[in-house]
C-alpha positions in Angstrom: -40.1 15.5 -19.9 -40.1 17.9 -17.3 -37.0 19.5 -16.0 -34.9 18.9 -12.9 -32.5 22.2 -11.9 -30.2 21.7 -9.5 -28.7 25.3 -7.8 -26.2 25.9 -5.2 -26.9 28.1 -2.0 -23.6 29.2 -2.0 -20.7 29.1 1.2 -22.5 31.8 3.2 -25.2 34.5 3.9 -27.9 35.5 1.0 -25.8 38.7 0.2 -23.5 36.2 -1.3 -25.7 34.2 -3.6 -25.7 35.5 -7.3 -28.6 37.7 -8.1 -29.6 35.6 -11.0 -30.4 32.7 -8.7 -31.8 35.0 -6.1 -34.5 35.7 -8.9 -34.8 32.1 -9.7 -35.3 31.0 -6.0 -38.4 33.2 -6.2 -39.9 32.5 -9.1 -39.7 28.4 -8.1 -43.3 27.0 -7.4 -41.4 23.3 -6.7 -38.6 24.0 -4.1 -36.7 21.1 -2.0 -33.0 21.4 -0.1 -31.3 18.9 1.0 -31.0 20.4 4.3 -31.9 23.4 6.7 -28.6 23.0 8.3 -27.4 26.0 6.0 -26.7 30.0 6.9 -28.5 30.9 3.9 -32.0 29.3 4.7 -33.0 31.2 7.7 -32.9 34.4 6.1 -34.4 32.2 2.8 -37.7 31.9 5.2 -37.8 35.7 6.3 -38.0 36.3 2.4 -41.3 34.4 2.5 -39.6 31.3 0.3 -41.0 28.0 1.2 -39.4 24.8 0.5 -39.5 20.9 1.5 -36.0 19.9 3.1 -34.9 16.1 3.1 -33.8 16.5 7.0 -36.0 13.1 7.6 -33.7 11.3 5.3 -31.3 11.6 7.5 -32.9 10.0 10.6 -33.8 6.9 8.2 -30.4 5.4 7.7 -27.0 4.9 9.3 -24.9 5.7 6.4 -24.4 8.7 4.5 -24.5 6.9 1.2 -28.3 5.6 1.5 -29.5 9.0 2.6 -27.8 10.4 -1.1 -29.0 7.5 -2.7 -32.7 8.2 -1.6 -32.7 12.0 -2.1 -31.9 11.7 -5.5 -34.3 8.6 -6.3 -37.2 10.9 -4.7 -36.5 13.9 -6.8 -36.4 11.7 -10.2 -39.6 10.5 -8.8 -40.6 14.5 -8.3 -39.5 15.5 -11.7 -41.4 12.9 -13.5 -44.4 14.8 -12.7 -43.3 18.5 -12.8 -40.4 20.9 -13.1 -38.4 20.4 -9.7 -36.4 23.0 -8.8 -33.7 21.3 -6.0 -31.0 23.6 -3.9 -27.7 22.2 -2.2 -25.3 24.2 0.3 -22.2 25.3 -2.2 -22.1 24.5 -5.6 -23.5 21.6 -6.9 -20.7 20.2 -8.6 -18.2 20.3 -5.7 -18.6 17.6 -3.1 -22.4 17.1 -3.5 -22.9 13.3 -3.8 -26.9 13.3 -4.5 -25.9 15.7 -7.5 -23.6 12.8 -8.7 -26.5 10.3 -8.9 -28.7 12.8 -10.5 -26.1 12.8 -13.3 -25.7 9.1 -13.3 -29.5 8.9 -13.9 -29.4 11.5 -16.3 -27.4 9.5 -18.6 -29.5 6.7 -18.1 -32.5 8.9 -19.6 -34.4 9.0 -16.6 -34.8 12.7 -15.6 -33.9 16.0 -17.6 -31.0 17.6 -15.7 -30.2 21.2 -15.6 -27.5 22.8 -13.2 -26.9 26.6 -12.2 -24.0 27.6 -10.3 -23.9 29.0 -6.8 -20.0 29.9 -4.5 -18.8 26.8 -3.8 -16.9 27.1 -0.2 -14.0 26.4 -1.9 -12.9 30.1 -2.9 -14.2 31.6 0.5 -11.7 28.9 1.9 -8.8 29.8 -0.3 -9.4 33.1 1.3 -9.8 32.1 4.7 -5.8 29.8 4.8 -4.3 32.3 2.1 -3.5 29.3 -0.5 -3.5 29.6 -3.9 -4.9 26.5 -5.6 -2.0 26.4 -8.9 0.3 25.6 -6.0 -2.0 22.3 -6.2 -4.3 21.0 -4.1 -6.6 18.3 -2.9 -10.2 18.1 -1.6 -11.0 14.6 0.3 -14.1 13.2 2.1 -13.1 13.1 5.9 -15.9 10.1 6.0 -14.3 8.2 3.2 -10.6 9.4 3.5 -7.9 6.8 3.0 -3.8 7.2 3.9 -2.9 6.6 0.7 -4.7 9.4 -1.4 -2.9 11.8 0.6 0.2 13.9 -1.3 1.9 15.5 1.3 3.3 17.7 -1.1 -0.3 19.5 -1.6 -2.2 21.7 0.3 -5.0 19.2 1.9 -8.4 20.6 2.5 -11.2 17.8 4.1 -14.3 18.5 4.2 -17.3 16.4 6.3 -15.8 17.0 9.4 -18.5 17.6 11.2 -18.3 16.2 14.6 -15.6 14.8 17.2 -16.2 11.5 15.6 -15.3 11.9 12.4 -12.6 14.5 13.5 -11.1 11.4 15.4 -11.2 8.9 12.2 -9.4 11.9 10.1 -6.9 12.8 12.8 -5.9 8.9 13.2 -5.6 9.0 9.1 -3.1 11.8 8.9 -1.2 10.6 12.0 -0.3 7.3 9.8 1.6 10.2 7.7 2.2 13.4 9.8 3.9 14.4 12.7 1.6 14.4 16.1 2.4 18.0 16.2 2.2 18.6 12.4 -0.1 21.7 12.0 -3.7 21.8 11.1 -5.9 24.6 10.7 -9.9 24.0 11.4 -12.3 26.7 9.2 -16.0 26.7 10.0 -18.3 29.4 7.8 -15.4 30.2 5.7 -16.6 33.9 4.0 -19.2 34.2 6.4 -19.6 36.8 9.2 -19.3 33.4 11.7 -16.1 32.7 10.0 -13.8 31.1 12.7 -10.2 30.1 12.1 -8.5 27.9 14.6 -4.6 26.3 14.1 -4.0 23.1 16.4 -1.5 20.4 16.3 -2.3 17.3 14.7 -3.4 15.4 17.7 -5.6 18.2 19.0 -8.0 17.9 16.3 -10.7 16.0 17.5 -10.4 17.9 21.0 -12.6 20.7 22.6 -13.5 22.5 19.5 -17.2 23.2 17.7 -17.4 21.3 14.4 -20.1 21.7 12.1 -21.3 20.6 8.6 -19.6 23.8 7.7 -16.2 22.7 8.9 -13.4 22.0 6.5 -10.2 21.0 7.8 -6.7 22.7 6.2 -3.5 20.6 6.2 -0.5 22.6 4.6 2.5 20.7 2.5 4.6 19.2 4.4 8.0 21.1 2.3 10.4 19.0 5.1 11.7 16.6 3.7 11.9 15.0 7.0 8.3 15.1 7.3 7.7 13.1 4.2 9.7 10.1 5.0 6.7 7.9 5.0 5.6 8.8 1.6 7.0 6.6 -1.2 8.0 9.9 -3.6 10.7 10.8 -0.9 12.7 7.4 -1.0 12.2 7.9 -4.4 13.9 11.4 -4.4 16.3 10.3 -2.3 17.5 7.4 -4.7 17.3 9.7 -7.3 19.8 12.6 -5.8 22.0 10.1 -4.5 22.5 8.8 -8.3 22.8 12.3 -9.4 26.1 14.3 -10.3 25.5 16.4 -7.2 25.1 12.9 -5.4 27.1 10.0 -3.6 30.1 8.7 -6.2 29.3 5.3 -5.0 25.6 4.4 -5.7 26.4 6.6 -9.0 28.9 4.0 -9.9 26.5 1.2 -9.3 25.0 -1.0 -11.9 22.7 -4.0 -12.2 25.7 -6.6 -12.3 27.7 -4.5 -9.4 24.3 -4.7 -7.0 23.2 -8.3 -7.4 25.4 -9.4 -4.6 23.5 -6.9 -1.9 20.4 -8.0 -3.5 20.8 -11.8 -2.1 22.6 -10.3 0.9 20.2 -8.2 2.1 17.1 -10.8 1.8 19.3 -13.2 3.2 19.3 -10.9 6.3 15.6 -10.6 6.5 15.0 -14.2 6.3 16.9 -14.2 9.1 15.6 -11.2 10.8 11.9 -13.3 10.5 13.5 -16.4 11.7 14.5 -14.6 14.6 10.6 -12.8 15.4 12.8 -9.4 15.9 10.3 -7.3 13.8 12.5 -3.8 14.7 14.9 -6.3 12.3 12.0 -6.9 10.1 11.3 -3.8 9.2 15.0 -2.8 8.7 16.1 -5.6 6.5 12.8 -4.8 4.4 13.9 -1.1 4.1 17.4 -2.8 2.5 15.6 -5.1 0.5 12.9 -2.3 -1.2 16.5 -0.3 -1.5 17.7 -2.6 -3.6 14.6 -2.3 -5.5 14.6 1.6 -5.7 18.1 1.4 -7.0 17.7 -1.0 -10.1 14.4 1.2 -10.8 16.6 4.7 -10.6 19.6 2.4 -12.9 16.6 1.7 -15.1 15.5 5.2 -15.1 19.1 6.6 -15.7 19.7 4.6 -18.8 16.8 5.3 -20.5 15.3 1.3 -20.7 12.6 1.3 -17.9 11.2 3.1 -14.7 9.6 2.4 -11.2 6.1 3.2 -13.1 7.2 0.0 -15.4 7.7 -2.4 -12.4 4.7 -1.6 -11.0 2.8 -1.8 -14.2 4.5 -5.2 -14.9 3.9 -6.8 -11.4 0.2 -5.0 -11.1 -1.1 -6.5 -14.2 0.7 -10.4 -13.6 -1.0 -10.0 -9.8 -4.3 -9.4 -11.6 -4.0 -11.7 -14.1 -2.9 -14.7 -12.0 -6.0 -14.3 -9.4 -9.2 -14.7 -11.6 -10.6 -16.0 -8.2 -10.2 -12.6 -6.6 -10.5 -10.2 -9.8 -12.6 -12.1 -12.7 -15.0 -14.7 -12.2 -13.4 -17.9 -11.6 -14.3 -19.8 -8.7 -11.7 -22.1 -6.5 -12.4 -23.9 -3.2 -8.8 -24.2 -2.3 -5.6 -22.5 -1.8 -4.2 -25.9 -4.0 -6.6 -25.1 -6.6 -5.1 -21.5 -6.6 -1.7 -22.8 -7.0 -2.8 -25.3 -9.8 -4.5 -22.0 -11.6 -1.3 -19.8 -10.9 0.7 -22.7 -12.6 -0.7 -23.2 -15.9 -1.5 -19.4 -16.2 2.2 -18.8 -15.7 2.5 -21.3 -18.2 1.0 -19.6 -20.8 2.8 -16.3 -20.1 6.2 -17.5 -20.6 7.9 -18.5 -24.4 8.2 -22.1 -25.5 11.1 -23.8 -24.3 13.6 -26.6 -26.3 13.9 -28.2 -23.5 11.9 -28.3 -20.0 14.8 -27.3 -17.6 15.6 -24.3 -19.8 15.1 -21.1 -17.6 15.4 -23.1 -14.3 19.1 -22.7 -13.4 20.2 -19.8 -11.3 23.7 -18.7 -11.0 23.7 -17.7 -8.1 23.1 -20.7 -6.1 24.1 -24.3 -7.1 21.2 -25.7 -4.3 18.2 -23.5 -5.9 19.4 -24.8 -9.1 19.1 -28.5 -7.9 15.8 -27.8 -6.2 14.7 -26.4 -9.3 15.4 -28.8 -12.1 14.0 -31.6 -10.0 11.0 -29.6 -9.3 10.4 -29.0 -12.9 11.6 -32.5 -13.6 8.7 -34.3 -11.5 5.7 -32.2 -13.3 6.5 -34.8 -15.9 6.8 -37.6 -14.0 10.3 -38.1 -13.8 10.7 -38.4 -9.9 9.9 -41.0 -7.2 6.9 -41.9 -6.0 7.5 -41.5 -2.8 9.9 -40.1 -0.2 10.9 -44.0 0.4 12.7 -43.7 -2.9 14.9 -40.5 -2.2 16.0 -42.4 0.6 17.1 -45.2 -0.8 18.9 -43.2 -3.4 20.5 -41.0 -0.7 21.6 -44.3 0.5 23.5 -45.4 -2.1 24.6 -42.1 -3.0 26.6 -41.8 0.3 27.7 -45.7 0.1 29.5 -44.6 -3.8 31.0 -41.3 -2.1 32.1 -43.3 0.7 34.0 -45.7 -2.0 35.6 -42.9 -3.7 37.4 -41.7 -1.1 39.0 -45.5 -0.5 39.2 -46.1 -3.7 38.8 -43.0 -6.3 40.8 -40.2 -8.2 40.0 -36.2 -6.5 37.5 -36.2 -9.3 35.9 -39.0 -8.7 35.0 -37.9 -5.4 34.0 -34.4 -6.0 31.3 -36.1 -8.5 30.2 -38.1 -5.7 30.1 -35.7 -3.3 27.9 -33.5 -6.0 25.5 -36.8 -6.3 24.9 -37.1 -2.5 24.0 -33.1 -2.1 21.6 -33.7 -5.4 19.8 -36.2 -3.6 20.2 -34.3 -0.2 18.0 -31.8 -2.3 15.5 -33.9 -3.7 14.4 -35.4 0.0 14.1 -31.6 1.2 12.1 -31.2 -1.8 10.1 -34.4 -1.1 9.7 -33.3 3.0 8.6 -30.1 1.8 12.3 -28.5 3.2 13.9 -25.3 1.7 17.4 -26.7 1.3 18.6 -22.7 0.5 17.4 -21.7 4.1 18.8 -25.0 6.1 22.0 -24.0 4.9 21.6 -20.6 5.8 20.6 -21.5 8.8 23.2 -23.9 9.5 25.6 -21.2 9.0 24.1 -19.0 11.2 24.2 -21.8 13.9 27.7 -22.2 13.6 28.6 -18.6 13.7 26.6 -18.6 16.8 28.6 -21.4 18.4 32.4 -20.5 17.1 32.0 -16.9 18.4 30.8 -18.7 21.5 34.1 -20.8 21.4 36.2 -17.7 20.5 35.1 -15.6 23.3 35.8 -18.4 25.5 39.1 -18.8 24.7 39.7 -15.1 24.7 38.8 -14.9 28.2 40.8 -18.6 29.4 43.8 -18.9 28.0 44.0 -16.5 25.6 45.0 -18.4 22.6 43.4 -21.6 20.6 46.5 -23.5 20.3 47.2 -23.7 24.3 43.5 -25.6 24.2 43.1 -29.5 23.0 40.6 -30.0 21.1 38.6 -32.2 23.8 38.6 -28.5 25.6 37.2 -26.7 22.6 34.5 -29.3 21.8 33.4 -28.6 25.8 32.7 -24.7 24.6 31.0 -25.6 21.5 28.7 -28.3 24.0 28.7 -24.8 26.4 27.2 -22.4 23.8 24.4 -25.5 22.7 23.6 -25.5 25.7 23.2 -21.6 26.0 21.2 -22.2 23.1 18.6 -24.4 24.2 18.3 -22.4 27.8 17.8 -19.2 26.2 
């Protein structure tokens, strides 16, 4: 099978290309580049070496992607035939797509791959920003560069930056991380005599400057903390020093029992936060809530048990595993049909129970608990079969309560009482009705209204007991009425 070489042109001028492949270049009888657009070919020509380039490629298609796709399926086609020798700017190994699917197809048998070195711009560019790469690094695609591969903590080099463009889509990128006025530096022809070193802010980058496809952008670590604050590590750090010795004696006292009242309190306060449309609240409540989170993690952590890398794992593979639909190859036609799969999936994820309502009771709150043995209790057909039903049993709920009071002991009552709320719950369950968030929300209301009433009084008469009560139910109608006009 004849043979398929791949060599790189190296970051700059011919003086810089190894004299080994200098030799080679000469010798080759089959030569193709992938483009002209390279400081090394011009002075390539004035040597009297002639080659095809794949310039046209690039006219054909829209995308990036098809043009590497097509180079390389043209130069298996080439090297079926004869030895091909191909040359790309830099090394080939380092950010050189087509050399990608030329490997790919060279473990599929279908071409005989060789590859010789060749500077990739990568060392002239260490040069050029003074970094050294064991401080670690990354190297990113500016046409295929995503927030969340970025580690602020690295020196950040982008390369296929080559136009305002795709300056533009990188600069909006980092800004979703950096500071507007974070520092960037801009290298074109790094180790060449046309190197040109420019430092901008941040939001500059994309403005009055000549890019090229020899222009790699630099973005140094961000070592303030302050300017990490949108990276996950940081909370993380954070929670971790304030757990710490060195840290706050408070959260370092804190354990999984100690926090769970802050758990409900805090999601309590973002339910109503989104009840309320204030997303400034939103977005603080959610900050409490993933706090909460980060602190159980760091507990974890601390005593040796789990980590945040656990809790990840855990809920990563149950998201996979309870949407075939989305990640395997099930097919549903409804959002019911997804809740029918999640259902029996779950089912077969969790132990065999003694009895059905075993796992359904939470301590924390007596109407959950209600909503969810009755839940569980109608999946096997113990439940009405229709709202009309839960009515009727509310009914004559209330009339037994109601004949308790006349009648009954203080226990006899505070069992009816508990029978009327159980079947206040099952018609919220029936309607569809969180019974958890009308409460809350009924407590809100009234909050509302008493401080209304309060503040009245305040600023009458000064003190509730010189007000009848005919007076005070006028401020509570006052503030419902504030309500409904606001």
């Amino acid at each position: 099978m004849p043979a398929l070489t791949v060599i790189g042109l190296g970051a700059a001028e011919l003086d810089q290309l190894p004299l080994g492949l200098y030799k080679f270049i000469k010798q080759a009888k089959s030569f193709y580049i992938r483009t002209e657009d390279h400081p090394v070919v011009q002075e390539l020509v004035e040597e009297g070496i002639t080659f095809t380039s794949f310039d046209a490629v690039y006219e054909k298609h829209e995308e990036f992607s098809a043009v590497y796709r097509e180079i390389a399926d043209n130069l298996i086609a080439l090297a079926a035939k004869e030895d091909v020798i191909y040359a790309v700017p830099g090394h080939p190994l380092v950010a050189e797509q087509t050399v990608q699917h030329l490997i790919e197809a060279e473990r599929e048998g279908k071409v005989s791959l060789q590859i010789k070195g060749g500077q990739s711009f990568l060392d002239p560019l260490f040069t050029a920003v003074r970094v050294d790469p064991i401080e670690g690094f990354q190297l990113l695609d500016g046409t295929a560069m995503r927030r969340d591969d970025i580690q602020m903590n690295q020196h950040l080099f982008i390369g296929q930056v080559y136009d305002a463009f795709s300056a533009s889509e990188v600069k909006l990128t980092l800004m979703e991380k950096y500071p507007d006025d974070f520092p960037v530096t801009i290298v074109t022809a790094a180790g060449s005599s046309k190197e040109v070193i420019r430092t901008v802010p941040l939001f500059e980058l994309d403005r009055g400057m000549e890019l090229s496809n020899l222009t790699t952008v630099y973005v140094p670590p961000a070592n303030e903390r302050e300017q990490r604050y949108k990276e996950w590590q940081t909370f993380r750090e954070i929670v971790a020093i304030l757990r710490s010795p060195a840290g706050c004696p408070w959260d370092r006292e804190q354990t999984h029992e100690s926090l769970k009242r802050y758990a409900i309190e805090e999601v309590y306060e973002l339910i109503q936060a989104i009840n309320e449309q204030d997303d400034e609240a939103i977005v603080e409540e959610l900050g409490d809530v993933l706090l909460q989170v980060f602190l159980h993690a760091q507990i974890g952590e601390d005593e040796g048990y789990f980590s945040m890398e656990d809790i990840l794992q855990s809920i990563s593979e149950k998201m996979v595993r309870r949407h075939p639909h989305v990640f395997g190859e099930v097919t549903v036609n409804s959002s019911g049909e997804v809740l029918s799969n999640w259902q029996a999936i779950k089912e077969t994820e969790k132990p065999k129970v003694e009895h059905l309502l075993q796992g359904q009771r939470r301590e924390e709150s007596s109407l959950l608990t209600s909503f969810n043995f009755q839940k569980k209790a109608a999946t096997v057909g113990f439940d009405w079969p229709d709202v009309a039903g839960a009515w009727s049993k509310f009914d004559e709920e209330l009339q037994e309560w109601k004949h308790a009071i006349e009648h009954g002991t203080l226990e006899q009552q505070v069992d009816e009482l508990g029978d009327v709320l159980f079947t206040l719950v099952n018609l919220s369950r029936f309607l569809k009705l969180s019974p958890e968030l009308a409460m809350q929300q009924a407590n809100q209301k009234f909050e509302r209204r008493f401080r209304f009433v309060e503040t009245s009084v305040r600023e009458g008469r000064g003190d509730f007991g010189d007000y009848t009560l005919d007076e005070l139910e006028e401020f509570w109608q006052q503030a419902k009425h504030e309500e409904r006009r606001g």
